[in-house]
C-alpha positions in Angstrom: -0.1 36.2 -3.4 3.2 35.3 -4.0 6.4 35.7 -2.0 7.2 40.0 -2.3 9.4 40.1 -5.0 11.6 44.1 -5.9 8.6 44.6 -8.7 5.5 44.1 -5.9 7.2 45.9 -3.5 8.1 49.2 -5.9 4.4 48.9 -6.9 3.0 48.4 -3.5 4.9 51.6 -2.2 5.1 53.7 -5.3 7.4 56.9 -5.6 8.5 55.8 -2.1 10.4 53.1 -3.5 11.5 53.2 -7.4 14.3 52.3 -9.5 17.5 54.5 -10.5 17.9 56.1 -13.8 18.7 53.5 -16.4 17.6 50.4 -14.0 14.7 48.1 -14.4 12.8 46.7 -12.0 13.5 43.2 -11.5 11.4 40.2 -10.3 13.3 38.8 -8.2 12.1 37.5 -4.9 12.5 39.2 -1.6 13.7 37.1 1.5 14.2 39.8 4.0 15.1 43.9 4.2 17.6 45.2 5.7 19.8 48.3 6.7 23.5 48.2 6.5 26.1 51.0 6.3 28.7 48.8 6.3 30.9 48.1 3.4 31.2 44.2 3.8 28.0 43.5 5.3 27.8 40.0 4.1 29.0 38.7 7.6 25.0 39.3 8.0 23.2 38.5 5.1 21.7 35.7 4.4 20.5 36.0 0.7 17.8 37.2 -1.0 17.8 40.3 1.0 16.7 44.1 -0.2 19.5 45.8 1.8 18.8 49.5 2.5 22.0 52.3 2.5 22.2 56.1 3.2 26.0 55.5 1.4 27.4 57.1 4.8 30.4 54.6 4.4 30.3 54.2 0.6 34.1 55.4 -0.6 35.0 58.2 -3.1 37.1 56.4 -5.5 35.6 54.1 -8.5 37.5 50.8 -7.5 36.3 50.7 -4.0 32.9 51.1 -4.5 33.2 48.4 -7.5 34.5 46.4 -4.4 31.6 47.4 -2.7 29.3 46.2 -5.2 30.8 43.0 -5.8 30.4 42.2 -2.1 27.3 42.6 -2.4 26.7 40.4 -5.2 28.8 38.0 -3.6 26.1 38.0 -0.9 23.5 37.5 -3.0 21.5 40.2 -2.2 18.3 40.9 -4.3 18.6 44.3 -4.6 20.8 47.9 -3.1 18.3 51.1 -2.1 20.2 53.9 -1.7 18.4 56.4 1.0 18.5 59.8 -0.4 18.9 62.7 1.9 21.2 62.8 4.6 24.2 61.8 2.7 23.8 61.9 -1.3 21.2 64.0 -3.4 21.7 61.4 -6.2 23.1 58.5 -6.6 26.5 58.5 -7.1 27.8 58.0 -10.7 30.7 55.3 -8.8 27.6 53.6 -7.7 25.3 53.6 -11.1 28.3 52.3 -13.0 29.4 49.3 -10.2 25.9 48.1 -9.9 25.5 48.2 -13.8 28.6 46.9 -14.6 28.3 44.2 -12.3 24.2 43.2 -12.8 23.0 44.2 -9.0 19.4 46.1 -9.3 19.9 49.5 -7.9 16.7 51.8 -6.1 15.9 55.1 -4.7 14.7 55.7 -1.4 13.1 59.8 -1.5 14.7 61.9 1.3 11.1 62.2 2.8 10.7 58.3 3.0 11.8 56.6 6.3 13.5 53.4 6.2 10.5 52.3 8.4 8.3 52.8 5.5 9.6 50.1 2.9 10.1 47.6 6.3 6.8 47.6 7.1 5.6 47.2 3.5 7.8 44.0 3.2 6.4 42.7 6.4 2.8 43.4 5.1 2.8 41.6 2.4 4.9 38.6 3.6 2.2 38.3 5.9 -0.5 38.5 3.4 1.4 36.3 1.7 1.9 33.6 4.7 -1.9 33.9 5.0 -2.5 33.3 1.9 -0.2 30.2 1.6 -1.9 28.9 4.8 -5.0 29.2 3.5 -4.5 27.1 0.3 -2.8 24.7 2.3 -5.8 24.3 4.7 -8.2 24.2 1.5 -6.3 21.6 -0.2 -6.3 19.3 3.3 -9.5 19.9 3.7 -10.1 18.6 0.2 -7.9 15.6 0.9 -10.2 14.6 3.6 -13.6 14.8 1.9 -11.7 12.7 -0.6 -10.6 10.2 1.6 -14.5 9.7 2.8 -15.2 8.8 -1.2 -16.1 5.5 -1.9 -12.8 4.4 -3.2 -11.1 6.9 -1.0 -7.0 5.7 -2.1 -7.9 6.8 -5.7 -9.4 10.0 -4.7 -6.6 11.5 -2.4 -3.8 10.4 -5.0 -6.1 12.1 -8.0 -6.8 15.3 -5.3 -3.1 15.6 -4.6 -1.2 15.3 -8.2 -3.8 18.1 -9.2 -2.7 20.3 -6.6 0.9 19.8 -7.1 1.0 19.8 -10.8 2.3 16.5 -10.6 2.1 12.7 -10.1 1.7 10.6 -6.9 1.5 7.2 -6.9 0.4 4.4 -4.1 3.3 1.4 -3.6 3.3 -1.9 -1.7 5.2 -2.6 0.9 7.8 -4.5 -1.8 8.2 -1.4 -4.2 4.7 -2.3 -6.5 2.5 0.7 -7.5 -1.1 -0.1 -6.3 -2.3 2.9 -7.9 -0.9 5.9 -10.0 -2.1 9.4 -10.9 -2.5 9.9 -13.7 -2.3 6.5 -15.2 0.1 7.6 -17.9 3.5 7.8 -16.1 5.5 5.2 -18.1 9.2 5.6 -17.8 8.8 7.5 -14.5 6.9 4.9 -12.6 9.3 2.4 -13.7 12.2 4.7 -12.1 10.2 5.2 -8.8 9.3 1.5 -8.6 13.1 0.6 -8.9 14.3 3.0 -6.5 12.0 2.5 -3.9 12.2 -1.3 -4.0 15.9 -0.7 -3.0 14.8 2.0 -0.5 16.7 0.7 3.2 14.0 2.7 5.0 14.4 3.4 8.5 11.0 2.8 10.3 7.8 4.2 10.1 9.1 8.2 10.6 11.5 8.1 7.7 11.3 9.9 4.3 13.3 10.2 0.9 13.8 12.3 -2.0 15.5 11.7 -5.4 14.7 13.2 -8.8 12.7 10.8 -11.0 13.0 12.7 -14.4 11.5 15.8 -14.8 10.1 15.6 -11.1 11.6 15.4 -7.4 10.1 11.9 -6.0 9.3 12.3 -1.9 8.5 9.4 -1.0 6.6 8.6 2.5 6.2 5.3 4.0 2.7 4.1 5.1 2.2 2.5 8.5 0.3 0.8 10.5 1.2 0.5 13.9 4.9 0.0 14.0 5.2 -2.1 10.0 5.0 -0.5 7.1 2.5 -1.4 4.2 3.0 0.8 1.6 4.3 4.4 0.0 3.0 7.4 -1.1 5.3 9.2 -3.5 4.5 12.9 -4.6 6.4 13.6 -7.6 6.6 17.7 -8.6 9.2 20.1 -10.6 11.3 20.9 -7.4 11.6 20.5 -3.5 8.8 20.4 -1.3 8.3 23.4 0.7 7.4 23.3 4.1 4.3 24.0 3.3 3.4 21.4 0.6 5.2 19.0 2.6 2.8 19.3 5.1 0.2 18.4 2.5 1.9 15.8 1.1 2.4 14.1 4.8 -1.6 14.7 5.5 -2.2 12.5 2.2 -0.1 10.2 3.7 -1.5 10.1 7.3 -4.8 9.7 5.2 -3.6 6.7 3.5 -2.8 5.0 6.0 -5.9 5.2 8.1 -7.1 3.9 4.8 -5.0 1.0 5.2 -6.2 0.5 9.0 -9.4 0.3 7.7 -9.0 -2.6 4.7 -6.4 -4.2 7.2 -9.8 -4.1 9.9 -11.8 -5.3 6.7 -9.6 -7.9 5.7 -9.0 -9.1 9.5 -12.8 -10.0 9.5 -12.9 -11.1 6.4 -10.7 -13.8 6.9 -12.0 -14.7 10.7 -15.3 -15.3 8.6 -13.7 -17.6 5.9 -12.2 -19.5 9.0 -15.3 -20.1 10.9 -16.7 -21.6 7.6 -13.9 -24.3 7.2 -14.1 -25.1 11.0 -17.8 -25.6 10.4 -17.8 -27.2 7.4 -14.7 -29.1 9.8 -17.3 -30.0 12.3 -19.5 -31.4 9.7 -22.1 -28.6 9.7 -21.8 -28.0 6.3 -25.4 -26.4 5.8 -24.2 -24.0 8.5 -21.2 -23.1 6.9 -22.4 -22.7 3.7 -25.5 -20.3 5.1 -22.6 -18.3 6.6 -21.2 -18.3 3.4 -23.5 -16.8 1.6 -24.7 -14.0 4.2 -21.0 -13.2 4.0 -20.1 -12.9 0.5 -17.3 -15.6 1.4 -16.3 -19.2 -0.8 -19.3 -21.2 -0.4 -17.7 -25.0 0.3 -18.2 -27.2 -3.0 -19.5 -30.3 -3.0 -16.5 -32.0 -3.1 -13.5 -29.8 -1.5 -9.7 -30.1 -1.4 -7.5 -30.3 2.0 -4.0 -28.7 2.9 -2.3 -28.7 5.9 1.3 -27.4 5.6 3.8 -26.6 8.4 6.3 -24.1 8.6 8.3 -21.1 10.8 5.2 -19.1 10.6 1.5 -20.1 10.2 0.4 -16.6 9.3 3.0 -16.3 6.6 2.3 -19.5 5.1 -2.0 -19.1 5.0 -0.8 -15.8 2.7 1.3 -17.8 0.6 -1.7 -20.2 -0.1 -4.1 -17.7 -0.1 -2.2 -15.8 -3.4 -1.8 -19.4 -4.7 -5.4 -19.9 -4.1 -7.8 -16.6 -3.5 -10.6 -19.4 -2.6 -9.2 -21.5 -0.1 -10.6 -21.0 3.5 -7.6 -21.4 5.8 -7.6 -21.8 9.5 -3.9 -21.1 11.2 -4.0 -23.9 13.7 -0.6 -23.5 15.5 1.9 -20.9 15.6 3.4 -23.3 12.6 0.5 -25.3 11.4 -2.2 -24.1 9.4 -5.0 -26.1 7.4 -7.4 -25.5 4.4 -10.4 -26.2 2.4 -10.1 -25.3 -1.0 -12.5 -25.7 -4.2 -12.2 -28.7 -6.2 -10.4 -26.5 -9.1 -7.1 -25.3 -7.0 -3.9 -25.1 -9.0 -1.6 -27.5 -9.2 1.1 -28.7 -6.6 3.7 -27.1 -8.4 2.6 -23.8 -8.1 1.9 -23.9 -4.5 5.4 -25.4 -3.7 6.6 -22.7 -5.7 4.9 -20.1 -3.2 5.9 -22.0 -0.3 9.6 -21.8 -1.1 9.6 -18.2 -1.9 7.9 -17.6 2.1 9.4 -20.4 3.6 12.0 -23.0 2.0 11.5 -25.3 4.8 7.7 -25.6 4.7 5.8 -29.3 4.5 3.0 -29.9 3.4 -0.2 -32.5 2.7 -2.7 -32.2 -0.4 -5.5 -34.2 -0.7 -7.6 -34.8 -3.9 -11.1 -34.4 -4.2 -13.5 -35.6 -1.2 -17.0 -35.1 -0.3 -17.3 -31.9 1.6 -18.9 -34.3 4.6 -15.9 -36.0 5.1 -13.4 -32.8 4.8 -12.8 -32.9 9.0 -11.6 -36.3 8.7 -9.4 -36.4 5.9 -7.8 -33.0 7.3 -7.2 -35.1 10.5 -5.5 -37.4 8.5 -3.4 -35.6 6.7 -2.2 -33.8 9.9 -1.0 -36.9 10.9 0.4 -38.1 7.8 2.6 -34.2 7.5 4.6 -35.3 10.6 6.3 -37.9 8.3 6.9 -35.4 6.1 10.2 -34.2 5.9 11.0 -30.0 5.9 10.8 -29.2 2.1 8.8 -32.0 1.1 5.7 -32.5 0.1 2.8 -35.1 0.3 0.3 -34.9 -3.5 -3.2 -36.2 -4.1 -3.5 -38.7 -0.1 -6.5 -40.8 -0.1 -7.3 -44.3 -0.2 -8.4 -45.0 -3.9 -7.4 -43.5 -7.4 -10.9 -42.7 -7.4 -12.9 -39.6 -5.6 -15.2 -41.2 -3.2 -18.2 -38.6 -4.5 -17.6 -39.5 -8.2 -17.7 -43.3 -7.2 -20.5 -43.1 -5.4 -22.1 -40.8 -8.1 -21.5 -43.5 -10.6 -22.4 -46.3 -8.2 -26.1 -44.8 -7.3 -26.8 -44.5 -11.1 -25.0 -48.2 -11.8 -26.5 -50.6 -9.1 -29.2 -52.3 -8.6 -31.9 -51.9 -5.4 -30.5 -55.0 -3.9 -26.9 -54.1 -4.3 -27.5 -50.6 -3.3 -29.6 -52.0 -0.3 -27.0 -54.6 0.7 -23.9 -52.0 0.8 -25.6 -49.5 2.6 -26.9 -52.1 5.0 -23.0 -53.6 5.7 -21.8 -49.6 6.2 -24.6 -49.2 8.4 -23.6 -52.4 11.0 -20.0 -51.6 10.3 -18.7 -54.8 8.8 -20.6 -57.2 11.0 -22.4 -59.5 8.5 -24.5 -61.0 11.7 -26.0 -57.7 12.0 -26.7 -57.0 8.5 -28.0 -60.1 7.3 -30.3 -59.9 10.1 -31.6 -56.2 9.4 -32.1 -57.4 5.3 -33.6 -61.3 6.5 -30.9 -62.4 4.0 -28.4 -65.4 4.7 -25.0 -64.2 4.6 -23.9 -65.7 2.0 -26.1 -64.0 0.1 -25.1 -60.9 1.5 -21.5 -61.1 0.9 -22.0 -62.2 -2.6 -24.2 -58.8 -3.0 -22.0 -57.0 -0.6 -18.9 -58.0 -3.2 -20.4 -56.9 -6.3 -21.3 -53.8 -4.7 -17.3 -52.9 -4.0 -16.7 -54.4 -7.3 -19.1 -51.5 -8.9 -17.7 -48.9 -6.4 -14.5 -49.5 -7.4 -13.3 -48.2 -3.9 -10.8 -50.1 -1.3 -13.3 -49.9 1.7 -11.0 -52.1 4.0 -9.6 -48.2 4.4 -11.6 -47.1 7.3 -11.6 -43.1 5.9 -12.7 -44.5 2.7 -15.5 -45.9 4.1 -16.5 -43.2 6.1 -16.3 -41.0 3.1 -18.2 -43.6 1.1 -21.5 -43.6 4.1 -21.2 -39.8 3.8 -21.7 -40.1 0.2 -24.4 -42.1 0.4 -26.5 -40.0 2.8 -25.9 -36.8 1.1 -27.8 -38.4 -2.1 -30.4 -40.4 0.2 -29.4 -43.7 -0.4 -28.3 -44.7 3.1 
């Protein structure tokens, strides 16, 4: 049921309440009764109002009780019911013509009927009417709930609450974005909502605003978690929310961001996993990191692997900025301003990530490797954390190692290339670290020999392994494809 409108209530109390000759009944809603003799009683009106008479003040002549009238239609009150009886038989014809005249609904109250009689039906039905509003209220949060336990429970409250307010709602970022809208077909609207609430100077987690986005009134709540926002939920319907469908509107809302607790939780242990697996593969326990990996549904390290290390205000800020450049990379925040990767051999380019950087942090650094063998990722990154403290704020160190080639794909080509002896001599002269006594010894070649081998060996690998990290790299290689 609806609020108690003149037409419920005259049908509700039948010849107790009815309208005067020549008067229809209207439909206009009912916000209180109440029982006045006086002639300006609108000192105590509010609006809305079905004010009850007995016409014990009402004047003799025409012009006063036009006055009369048009008081009360200044007060806005829904409708006059003149209590017959103890002062007029009949409506007085003064009274029939005002209230026509002047468009104010006028009602007979029978002589037998106590005032009591129509109060108590008003109060009836606002009750039933409050019970039943409560009710749908209840029904629809308990809906909302269920749908937030749905698999893809943001989708479901927004679909669950646009239904129930004949309208839209729509799920926004923390910048102004919609993540998600119901139903999909807003056009020109969502392009309104995502404008204005981009521009939105919100004022913490308890605030709220309202502005009419064509047809529809846009509320818009913010989504929190903890003390920072993450998002909105805007409820778009033809007018002002009511109390009551605010409260619906603010459940979604709570809803949602218990939703966002939840992927925030997700996410949180997502990327703890992605960070054990580049300290791992940092470690060089790269079987163990890639087993992790895989029971994890996280980037499984390549065979050959990228490294950053950039250094900023803010280590957490800047692993998001790499992380949208690159949704693969496995970072690992190593100071409050330092913060290293491992990323697949097919990152983007430079550009793009500098690009990133400056729109997080203008006065980032940072140190980008090419392509190494995933064995000999924890010392390059070592390196190229020592290398970034050269690096001026802004700037940016491309592509460090020691030759133009990758170590892997040299060695690669190398294995298939070279000879036993050649293979045998190199791996031999890595092994003893340089010391041609020591080799020569281990092959029973002189070391002439070996160092003629050892030459066309570097020649084929086309690598500069006077660079230590090179020739670490290079060993690596080797072992990984059972050469050495």
């Amino acid at each position: 049921m609806s609020v108690p409108t003149i037409a419920s209530l005259c049908s509700a109390l039948g010849h107790h309440l009815a309208p005067a000759a020549g008067f229809a009944v209207p439909r206009a809603e009912v916000s209180a009764v109440h029982i006045s003799e006086l002639l300006e009683p609108g000192a105590y009106l509010s609006g809305g109002e079905l004010l009850l008479t007995t016409g014990l003040a009402l004047p003799g002549d025409a012009a006063a009780v036009a006055t009369y009238v048009a008081h009360l239609r200044a007060a806005d009150v829904s409708a006059l019911a003149l209590g017959l009886g103890p002062v007029h038989q009949a409506p007085p014809d003064a009274l029939v013509e005002a209230c026509r005249e002047q468009g104010l609904p006028l009602l007979v109250v029978p002589a037998a009927t106590p005032f009591l009689t129509i109060s108590r039906a008003y109060w009836t039905a606002q009750s039933r009417s409050t019970e039943e509003r409560l009710h749908d209220v209840l029904s629809v949060q308990r809906a909302l709930v269920e749908a937030a336990a749905a698999p893809d429970p943001a989708a479901s409250v927004l679909r669950r609450l646009a239904r129930w307010l004949d309208g839209w709602a729509v799920l926004l970022d923390a910048d102004g974005a919609a993540d998600l809208v119901h139903p999909p077909e807003l056009g020109e609207e969502l392009r309104v909502l995502e404008a204005e609430v981009a521009r939105l100077d919100v004022a913490g987690v308890h605030s709220s605003a309202s502005f009419p986005v064509g047809e529809h009134i846009a509320a818009v709540f913010p989504l929190a978690v903890g003390s920072q926002v993450v998002g909105y939920l805007a409820a778009g319907s033809r007018g002002q929310l009511d109390p009551g469908r605010r409260r619906v509107v603010l459940t979604a809302a709570a809803l949602l961001s218990l939703d966002a607790v939840r992927r925030q939780q997700v996410e949180s242990a997502r990327a703890a996993t992605r960070r054990c697996v580049a300290v791992l593969v940092d470690l060089g326990l790269v079987e163990a990191a890639r087993r992790l990996a895989a029971e994890s549904d996280c980037p499984s390290p390549t065979r050959e692997v990228g490294l950053l290390v950039v250094r900023g205000r803010d280590s957490e800020l800047l692993v998001q900025a790499v992380e949208r450049w690159c949704p693969r990379a496995l970072g690992v925040a190593s100071e409050r301003t330092t913060a290293w990767f491992l990323l697949p051999d097919d990152h983007g380019p430079a550009e793009d990530l500098r690009r990133r950087l400056d729109g997080t942090d203008p006065g980032s650094a940072f140190a980008l490797s090419g392509p190494v063998a995933v064995e000999s990722a924890g010392a390059v990154r070592v390196r190229l954390q020592r290398e970034l403290a050269e690096v001026e704020p802004g700037g940016a160190l491309h592509a460090v190692r020691g030759s133009h080639r990758t170590v892997a794909r040299a060695v690669d080509a190398f294995v298939a290339a070279a000879s036993p002896e050649l293979s045998a001599a190199l791996v031999a002269w890595l092994r003893h670290r340089g010391q041609w006594e020591a080799a020569s010894a281990a092959l029973g070649l002189h070391r002439n020999t070996l160092r003629y081998r050892v030459a066309r060996a570097v020649d084929l690998l086309a690598l500069d392994l006077d660079d230590p990290d090179v020739a670490a790299e290079a060993w690596l290689a080797l072992r990984d494809r059972g050469v050495a």
